[in-house]
C-alpha positions as CSV (number, residue, x, y, z in Angstrom):
1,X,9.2,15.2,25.2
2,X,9.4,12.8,28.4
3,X,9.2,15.6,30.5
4,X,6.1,17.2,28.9
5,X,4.4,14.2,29.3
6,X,5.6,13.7,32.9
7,X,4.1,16.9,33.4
8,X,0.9,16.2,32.1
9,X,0.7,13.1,33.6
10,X,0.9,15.0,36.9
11,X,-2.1,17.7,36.1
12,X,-3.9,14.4,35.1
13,X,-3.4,13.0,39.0
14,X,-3.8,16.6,40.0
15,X,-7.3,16.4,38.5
16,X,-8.1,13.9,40.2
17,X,-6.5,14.2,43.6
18,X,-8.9,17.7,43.6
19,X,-11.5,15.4,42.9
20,X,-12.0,17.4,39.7
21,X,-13.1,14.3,37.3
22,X,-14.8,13.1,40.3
23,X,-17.1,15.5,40.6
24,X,-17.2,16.1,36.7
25,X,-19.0,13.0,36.3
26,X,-21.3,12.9,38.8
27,X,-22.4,16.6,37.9
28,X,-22.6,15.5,33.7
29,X,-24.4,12.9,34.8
30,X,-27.3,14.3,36.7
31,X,-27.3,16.9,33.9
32,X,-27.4,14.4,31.1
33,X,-30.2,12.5,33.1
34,X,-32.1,15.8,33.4
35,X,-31.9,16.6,30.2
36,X,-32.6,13.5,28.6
37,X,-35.4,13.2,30.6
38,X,-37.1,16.0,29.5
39,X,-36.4,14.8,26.2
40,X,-38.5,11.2,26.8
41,X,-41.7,13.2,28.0
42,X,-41.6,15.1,24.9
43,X,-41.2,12.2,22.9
44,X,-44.0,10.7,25.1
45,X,-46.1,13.8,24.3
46,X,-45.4,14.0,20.4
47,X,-46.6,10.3,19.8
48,X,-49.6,11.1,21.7
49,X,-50.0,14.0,19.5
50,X,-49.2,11.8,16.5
51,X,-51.9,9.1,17.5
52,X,-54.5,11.7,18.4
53,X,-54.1,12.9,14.7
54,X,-54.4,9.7,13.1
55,X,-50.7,9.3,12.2
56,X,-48.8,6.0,11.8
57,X,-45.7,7.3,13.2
58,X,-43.4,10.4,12.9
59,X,-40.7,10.9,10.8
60,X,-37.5,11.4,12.5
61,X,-36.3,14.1,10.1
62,X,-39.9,15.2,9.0
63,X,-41.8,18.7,10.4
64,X,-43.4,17.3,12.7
65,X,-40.4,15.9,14.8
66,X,-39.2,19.8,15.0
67,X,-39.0,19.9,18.7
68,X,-36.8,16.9,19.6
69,X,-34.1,18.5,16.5
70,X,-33.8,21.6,18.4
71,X,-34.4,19.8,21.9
72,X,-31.0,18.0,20.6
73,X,-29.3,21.5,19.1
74,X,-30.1,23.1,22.5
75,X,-28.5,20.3,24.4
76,X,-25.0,20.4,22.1
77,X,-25.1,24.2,23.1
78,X,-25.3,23.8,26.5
79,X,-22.4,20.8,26.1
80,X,-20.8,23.8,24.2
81,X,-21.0,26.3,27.3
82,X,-20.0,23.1,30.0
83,X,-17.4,22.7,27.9
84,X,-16.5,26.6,27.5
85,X,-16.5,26.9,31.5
86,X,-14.4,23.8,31.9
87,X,-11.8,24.8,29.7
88,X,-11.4,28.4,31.4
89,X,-11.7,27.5,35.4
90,X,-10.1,23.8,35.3
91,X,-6.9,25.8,33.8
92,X,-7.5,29.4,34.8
93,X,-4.5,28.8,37.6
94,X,-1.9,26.1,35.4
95,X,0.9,28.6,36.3
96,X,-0.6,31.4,38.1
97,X,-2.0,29.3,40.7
98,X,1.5,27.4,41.4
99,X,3.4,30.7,41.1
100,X,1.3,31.8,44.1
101,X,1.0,28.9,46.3
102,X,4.9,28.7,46.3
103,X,5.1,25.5,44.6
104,X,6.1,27.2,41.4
105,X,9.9,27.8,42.5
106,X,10.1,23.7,44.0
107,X,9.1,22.5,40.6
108,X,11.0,24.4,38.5
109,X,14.1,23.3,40.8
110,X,14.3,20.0,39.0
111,X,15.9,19.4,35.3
112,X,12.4,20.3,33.4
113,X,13.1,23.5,31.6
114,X,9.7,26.2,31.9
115,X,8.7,25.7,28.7
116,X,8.2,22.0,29.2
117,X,6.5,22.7,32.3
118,X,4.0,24.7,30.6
119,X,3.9,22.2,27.8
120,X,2.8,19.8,30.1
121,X,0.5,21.8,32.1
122,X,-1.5,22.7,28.5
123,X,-1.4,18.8,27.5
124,X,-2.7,17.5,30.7
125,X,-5.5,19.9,31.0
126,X,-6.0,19.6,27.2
127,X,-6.7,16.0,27.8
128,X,-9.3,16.4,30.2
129,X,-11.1,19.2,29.0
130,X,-11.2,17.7,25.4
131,X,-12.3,13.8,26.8
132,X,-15.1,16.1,28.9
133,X,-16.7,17.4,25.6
134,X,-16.2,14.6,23.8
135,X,-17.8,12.1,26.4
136,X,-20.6,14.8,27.0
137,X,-21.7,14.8,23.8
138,X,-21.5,11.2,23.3
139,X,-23.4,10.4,26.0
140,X,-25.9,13.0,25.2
141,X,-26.7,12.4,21.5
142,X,-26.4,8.6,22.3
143,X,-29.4,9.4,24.4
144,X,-31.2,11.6,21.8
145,X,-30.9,8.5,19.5
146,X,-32.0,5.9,22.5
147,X,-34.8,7.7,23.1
148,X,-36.5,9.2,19.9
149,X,-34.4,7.9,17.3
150,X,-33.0,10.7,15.6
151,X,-29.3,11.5,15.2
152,X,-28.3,14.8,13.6
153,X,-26.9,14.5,10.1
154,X,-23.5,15.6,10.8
155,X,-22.4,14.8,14.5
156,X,-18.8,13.9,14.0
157,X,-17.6,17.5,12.3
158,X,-19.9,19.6,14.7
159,X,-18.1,17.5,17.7
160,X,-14.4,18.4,16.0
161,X,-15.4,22.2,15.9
162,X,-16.5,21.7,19.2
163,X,-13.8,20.3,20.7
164,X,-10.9,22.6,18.6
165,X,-13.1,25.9,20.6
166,X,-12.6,24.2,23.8
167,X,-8.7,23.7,23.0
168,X,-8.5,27.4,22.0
169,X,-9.7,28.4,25.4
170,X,-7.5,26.3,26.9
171,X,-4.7,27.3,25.3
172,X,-5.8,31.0,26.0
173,X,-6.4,30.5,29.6
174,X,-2.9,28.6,29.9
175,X,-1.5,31.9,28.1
176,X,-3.4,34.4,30.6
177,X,-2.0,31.8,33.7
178,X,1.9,33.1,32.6
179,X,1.3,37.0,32.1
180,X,-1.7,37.9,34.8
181,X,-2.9,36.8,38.2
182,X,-5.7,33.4,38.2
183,X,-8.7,36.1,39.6
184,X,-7.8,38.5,36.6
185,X,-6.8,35.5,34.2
186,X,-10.1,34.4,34.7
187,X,-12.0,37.4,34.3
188,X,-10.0,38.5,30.8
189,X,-10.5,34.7,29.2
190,X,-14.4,35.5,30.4
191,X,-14.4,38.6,28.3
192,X,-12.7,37.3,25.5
193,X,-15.7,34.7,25.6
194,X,-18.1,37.3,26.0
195,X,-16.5,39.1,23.3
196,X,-16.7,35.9,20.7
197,X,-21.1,35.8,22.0
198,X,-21.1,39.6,21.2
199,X,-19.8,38.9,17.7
200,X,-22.5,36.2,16.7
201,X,-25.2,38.8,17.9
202,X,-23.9,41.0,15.5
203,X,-23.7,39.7,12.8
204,X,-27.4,38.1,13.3
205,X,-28.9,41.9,14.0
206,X,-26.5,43.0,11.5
207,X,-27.9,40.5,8.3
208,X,-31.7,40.7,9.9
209,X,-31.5,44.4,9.5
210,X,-29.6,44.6,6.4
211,X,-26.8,46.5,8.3
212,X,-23.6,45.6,6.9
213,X,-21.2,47.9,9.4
214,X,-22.8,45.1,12.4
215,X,-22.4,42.0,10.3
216,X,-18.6,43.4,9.7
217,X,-18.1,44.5,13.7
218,X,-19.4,40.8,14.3
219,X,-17.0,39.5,12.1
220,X,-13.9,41.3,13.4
221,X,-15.1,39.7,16.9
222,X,-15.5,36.7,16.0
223,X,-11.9,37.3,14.2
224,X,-10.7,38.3,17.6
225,X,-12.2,34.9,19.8
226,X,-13.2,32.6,17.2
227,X,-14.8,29.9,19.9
228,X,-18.8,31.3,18.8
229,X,-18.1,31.0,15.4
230,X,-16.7,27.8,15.9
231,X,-20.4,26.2,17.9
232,X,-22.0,28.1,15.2
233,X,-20.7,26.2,12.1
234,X,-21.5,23.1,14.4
235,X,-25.0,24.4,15.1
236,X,-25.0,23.6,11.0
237,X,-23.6,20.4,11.0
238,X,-26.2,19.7,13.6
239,X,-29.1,20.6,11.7
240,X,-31.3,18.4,8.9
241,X,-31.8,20.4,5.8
242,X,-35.5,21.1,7.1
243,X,-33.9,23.1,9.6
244,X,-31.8,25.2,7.7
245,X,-34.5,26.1,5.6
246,X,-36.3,27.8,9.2
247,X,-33.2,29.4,9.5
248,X,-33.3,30.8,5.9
249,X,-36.3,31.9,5.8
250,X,-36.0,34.2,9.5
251,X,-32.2,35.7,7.8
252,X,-30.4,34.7,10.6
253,X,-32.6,35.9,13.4
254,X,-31.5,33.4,15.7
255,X,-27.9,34.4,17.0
256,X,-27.4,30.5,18.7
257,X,-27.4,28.6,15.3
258,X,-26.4,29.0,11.7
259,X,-27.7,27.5,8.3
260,X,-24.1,28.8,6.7
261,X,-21.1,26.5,7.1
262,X,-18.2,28.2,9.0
263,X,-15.3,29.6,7.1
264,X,-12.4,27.3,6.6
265,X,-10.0,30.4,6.7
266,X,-11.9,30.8,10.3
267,X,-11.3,27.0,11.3
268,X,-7.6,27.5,10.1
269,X,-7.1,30.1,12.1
270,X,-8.6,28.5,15.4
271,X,-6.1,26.2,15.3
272,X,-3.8,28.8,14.5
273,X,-4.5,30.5,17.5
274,X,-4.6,27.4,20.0
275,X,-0.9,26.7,18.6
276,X,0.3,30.8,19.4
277,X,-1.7,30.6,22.8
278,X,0.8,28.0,23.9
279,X,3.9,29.4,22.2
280,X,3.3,32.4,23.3
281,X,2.7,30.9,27.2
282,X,5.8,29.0,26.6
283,X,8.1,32.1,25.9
284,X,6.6,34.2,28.4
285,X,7.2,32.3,31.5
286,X,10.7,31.2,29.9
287,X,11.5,34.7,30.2
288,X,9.2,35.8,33.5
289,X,10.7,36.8,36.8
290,X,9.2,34.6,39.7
C-alpha cells in the first residue's frame, strides 16, 4: 500500500510539474466567471421583467424562475463534459505514455511491483480528476446561489453520480493506457463516450415515439458505458418538481435531462465497472511484454 501511494503521490507532482492544475484553474475559472456572468444579466433581466409586471419578487422555485433552473442544469452539464474530457486526456497516457517515452523500463527497475504502479497511476489521477469536478461544481452552484438565490433540490447525490462517471472513465482510460497505444487509447475511451451519448438519444426518440426496440438499443448502451446514464439521473436530482413535470409532459423529448431516477442496479454496476477497469489494468500490464 506505501508504494501505491508513493506512486500517486508522484502523478500528483507530475500534474503539476506539467502545469496541469495550473492551467486547470485558471481555465475553470474564466469559464465559471463566464458563465456566472451570463447568469447575473439574466437574473438582472428577470427582475426587470418581474417589476415591469407588477410583481413583488420571484419565487426561486416558482414558473417564472424557469430560466435560471435550467441556466444552472446546463452549467452542471457542461461541468459534466469538463469533467468527462479531464478524466480521458489527463490519464489517456498513465502507462502508455511512459511505456513510450522509455521511462516505463527505469521505473519498473525499482522494488514496486506493476500492479502497484498502476495502482498508483489510477489513485493519483483519480484524485485530481474527482477534486476537478467536485470543486467545479462547487464553485459553480455556489455562484448560482450567490447570485439568484436558488440551489437545486438535490445537489449532493447529483454531485456523487457525477463524480462515480468521472472515476469510471478514469478507470477505463487507465485500462486502455495498458492494452493500446495513448493516440488509439484516446480515441476508443472517446467512442465508448460517444457510445454512452448515443444510448440516452435512444432511449429519448425511443419513449417519444413509442418505439420500444430504440428505448431497449438505448439501454444496452447505456449498459455498455454507463457515464450518460449516470449525468442523467443527476440531471433529476438537479431538478425542482416543477421541472420534472416539463419533462413529463414532453415524454422525454429532451435527451440531456431526465424526470426518472436512475436505476440503482445501473449505479451498482458503475462502480462495478470502475473497480474491473482497474483490475483488469492491473493484470494486464502484470502480464505485458515491454
Amino acid at each position: 500500500m506505501r508504494n501505491v501511494l508513493l506512486i500517486a503521490e508522484l502523478s500528483l507532482r507530475e500534474a503539476t510539474r506539467k502545469r496541469l492544475v495550473s492551467v486547470l484553474l485558471v481555465l475553470s475559472a474564466l469559464f465559471l466567471g463566464f458563465f456566472l456572468f451570463g447568469v447575473y444579466r439574466l437574473e438582472l433581466t428577470l427582475d426587470q421583467r418581474a417589476v415591469d409586471a407588477g410583481l413583488d419578487g420571484r419565487s426561486p422555485t416558482g414558473a417564472a424562475n424557469l430560466p435560471v433552473m435550467f441556466s444552472a442544469l446546463f452549467g452542471m452539464y457542461l461541468v459534466y463534459f469538463l469533467g468527462s474530457l479531464m478524466g480521458v486526456l489527463s490519464t489517456v497516457g498513465a502507462v502508455s505514455g511512459d511505456i513510450e517515452n522509455g521511462v516505463m523500463q527505469s521505473v519498473i527497475a525499482r522494488p514496486v511491483s506493476r500492479a502497484q504502479l498502476v495502482a498508483g497511476r489510477w489513485l493519483g489521477f483519480t484524485a485530481v480528476n474527482v477534486a476537478y469536478v467536485a470543486l467545479l461544481a462547487a464553485g459553480l452552484l455556489g455562484g448560482v446561489r450567490l447570485i439568484t438565490g436558488y440551489t437545486p433540490p438535490e445537489a449532493l447525490p447529483a454531485a456523487a453520480l457525477l463524480l462515480l462517471a468521472v472515476t469510471v472513465l478514469t478507470s477505463l482510460t487507465v485500462l486502455g493506457s495498458t492494452l493500446f497505444t495513448t493516440l488509439a487509447n484516446g480515441i476508443g475511451v472517446f467512442v465508448l463516450y460517444g457510445v454512452g451519448f448515443t444510448g440516452g438519444i435512444l432511449s429519448a426518440i425511443g419513449t417519444l415515439a413509442d418505439t420500444p426496440t430504440l428505448t431497449t438499443l438505448g439501454r444496452v448502451a447505456n449498459a455498455l458505458m454507463p457515464t450518460n446514464a449516470l449525468w442523467l439521473g443527476a440531471s433529476y436530482h438537479l431538478q425542482p418538481e416543477i421541472m420534472r413535470q416539463v419533462g413529463e409532459v414532453s415524454r422525454g423529448a429532451n435527451p440531456f435531462t431526465s424526470s426518472v431516477p436512475v436505476d440503482p442496479l445501473l449505479v451498482v454496476w458503475a462502480a462495478a465497472l470502475a473497480g474491473l477497469g482497474l483490475a483488469g489494468a492491473m493484470w494486464r500490464f502484470s502480464r505485458r511484454d515491454l
